[in-house]
C-alpha positions in Angstrom: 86.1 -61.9 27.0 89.3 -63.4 29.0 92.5 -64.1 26.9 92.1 -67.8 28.0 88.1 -67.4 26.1 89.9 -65.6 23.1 91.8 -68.6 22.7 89.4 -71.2 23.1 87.3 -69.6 20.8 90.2 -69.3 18.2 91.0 -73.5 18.4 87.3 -74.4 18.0 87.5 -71.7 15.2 89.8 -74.0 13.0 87.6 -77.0 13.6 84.5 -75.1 12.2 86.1 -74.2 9.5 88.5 -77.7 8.8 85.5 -79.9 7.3 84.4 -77.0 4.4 88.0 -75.8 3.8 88.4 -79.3 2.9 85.7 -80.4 1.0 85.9 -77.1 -1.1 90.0 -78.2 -2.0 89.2 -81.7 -3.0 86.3 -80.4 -4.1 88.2 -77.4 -6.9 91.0 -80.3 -7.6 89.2 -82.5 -8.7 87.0 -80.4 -10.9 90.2 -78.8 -12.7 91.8 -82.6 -13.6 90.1 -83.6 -17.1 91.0 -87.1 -16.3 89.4 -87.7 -12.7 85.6 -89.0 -12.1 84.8 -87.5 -8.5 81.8 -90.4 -9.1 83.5 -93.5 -9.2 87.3 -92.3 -7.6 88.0 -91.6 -4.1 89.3 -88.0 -2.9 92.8 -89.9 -1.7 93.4 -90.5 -5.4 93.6 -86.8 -6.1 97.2 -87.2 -3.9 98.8 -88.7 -6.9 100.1 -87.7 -10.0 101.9 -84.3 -10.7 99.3 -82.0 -8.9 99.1 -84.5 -6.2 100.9 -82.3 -3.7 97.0 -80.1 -3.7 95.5 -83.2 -1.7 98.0 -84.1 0.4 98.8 -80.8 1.6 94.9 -80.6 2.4 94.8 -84.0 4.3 97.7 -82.7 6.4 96.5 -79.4 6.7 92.7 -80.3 7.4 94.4 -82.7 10.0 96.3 -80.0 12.2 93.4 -77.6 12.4 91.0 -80.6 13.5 94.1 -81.7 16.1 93.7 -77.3 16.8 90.0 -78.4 17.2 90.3 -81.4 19.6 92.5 -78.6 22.1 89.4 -76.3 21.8 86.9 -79.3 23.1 89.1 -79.7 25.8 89.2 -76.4 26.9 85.7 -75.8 26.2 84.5 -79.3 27.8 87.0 -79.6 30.6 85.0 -82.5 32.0 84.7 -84.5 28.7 86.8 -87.6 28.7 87.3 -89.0 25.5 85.3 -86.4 22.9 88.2 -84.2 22.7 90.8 -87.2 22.3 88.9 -88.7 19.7 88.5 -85.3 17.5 92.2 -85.6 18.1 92.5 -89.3 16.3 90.4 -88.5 14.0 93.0 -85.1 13.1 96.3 -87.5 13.3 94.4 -89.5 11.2 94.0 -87.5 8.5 98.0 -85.9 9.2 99.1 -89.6 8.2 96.5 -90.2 5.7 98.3 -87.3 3.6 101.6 -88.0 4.3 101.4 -91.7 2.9 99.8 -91.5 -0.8 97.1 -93.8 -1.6 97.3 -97.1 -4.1 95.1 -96.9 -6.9 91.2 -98.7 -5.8 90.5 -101.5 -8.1 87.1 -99.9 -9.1 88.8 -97.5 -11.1 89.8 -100.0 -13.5 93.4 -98.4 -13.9 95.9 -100.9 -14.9 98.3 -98.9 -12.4 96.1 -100.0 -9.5 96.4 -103.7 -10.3 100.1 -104.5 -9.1 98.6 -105.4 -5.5 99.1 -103.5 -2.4 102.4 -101.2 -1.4 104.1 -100.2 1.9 102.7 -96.9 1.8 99.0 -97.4 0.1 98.6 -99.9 3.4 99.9 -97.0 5.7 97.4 -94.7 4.3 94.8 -96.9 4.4 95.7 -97.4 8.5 95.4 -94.3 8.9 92.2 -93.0 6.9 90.4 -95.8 9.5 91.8 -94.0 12.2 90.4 -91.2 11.2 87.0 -92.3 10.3 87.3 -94.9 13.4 88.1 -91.4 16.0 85.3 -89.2 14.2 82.7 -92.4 14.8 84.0 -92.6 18.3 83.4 -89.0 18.9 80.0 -89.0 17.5 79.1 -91.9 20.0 81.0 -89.3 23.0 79.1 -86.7 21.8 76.1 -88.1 21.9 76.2 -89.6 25.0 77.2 -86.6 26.8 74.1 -84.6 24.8 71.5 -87.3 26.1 72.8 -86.9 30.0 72.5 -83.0 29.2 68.6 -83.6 27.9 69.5 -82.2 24.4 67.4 -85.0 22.5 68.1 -82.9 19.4 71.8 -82.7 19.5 72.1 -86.4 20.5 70.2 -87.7 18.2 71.8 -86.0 15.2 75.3 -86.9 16.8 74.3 -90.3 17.0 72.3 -90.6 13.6 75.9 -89.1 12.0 78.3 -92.0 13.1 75.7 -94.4 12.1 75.1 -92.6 8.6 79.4 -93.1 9.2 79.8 -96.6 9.6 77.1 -97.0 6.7 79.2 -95.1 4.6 82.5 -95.8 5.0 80.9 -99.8 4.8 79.6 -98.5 1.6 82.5 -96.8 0.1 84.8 -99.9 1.4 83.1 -102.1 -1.0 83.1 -99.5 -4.0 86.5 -99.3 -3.9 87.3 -102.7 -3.9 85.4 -103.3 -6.7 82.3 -105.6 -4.2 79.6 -103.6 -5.6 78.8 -99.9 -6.1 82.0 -99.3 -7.8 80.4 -97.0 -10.5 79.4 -94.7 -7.3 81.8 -95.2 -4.5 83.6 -91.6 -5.2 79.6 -89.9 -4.4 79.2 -92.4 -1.8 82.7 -91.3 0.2 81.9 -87.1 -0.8 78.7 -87.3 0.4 79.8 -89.3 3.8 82.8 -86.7 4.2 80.2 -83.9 4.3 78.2 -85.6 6.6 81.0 -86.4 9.4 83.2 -83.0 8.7 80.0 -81.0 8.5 79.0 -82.4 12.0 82.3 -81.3 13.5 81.7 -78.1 11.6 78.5 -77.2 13.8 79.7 -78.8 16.6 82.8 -76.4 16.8 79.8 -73.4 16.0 78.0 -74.5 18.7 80.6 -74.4 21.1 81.7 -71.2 20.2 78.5 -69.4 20.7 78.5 -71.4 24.2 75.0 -73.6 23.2 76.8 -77.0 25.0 76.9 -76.9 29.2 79.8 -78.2 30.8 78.4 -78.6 33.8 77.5 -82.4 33.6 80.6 -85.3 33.9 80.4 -87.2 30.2 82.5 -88.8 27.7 
């Protein structure tokens, strides 16, 4: 294996392992704070408070190994176009999502979260659609690339993901501001952060075991 393979391998290595590290942090935070319902609250929310450095750290951290990540695609699919660059949104994303801390939802019926909107809750909202908008996007690349390669299977999961996305993060939107499924918008956002990260978690694992040609121009 060349040295230029060696480190190929190692930047796809931090994208197959970004969506699990993260899910497992938010994942052990949340479960150790007597206070928090992972049900009805949204992950960002773990950013505040005392222990709120756990989160943020992870959305920062998470963000520079999926940013490692979108390097690998390029390297690995030097004829994709805009995959790689939108894994690399989707990363700086989640970098500013965790360094601006979140305003309390309204669904969570916390009198702290009912003093309207500030400077930095609107930032990190920006930037969580970025992410979610670049990890969509790259679904779509992904998918479109996988169909011209005649891998039905791989496209059509790539494809069913961002729509499962969109759903989701529709979904979650309204939980969280209190529009309807407020008493399950936390689930709703977990289960639609494992979907997404998870599909960038086997994409990077089938890239490193060479399973995706790069033979054929895409997106």
């Amino acid at each position: 294996m060349t040295t230029g393979r060696r480190l190929t391998n190692a930047l796809l290595l931090c994208g197959a392992v970004a969506g699990p590290l993260f899910v497992a942090v938010f994942s052990v935070d949340g479960a150790r704070r007597k206070a928090y319902d992972p049900i009805r609250e949204p992950v960002s929310a773990l950013a505040l408070g005392d222990g709120g450095w756990v989160q943020r750290t992870n959305f920062v951290g998470t963000g520079f190994l999926i940013l490692a990540c979108a390097t690998g695609l390029r390297r690995a699919l030097p004829d994709a176009r805009w995959a790689p660059r939108l894994v690399g949104l989707f990363g700086a994303g989640l970098v500013g999502a965790g360094a601006f801390v979140t305003d309390l939802p309204a669904s969570t019926g916390d009198p702290r979260g009912a003093t309207g909107p500030t400077i930095h809750g609107t930032l990190h909202q920006a930037f969580s659609a970025v992410a979610f908008g670049g990890l969509i996007g790259a679904c779509a690349a992904i998918a479109f690339r996988l169909a011209r390669t005649r891998d039905p299977a791989w496209a059509a999961y790539s494809a069913l993901t961002g729509v499962l996305l969109v759903g989701g993060v529709g979904m979650f939107g309204r939980a969280f501001s209190n529009e309807g499924f407020a008493a399950v918008g936390g689930m709703i956002q977990r289960l639609t952060v494992v979907i997404g990260w998870g599909w960038l978690s086997a994409l990077a694992v089938r890239l490193l075991r060479g399973d995706v040609s790069g033979d054929t121009p895409s997106r």
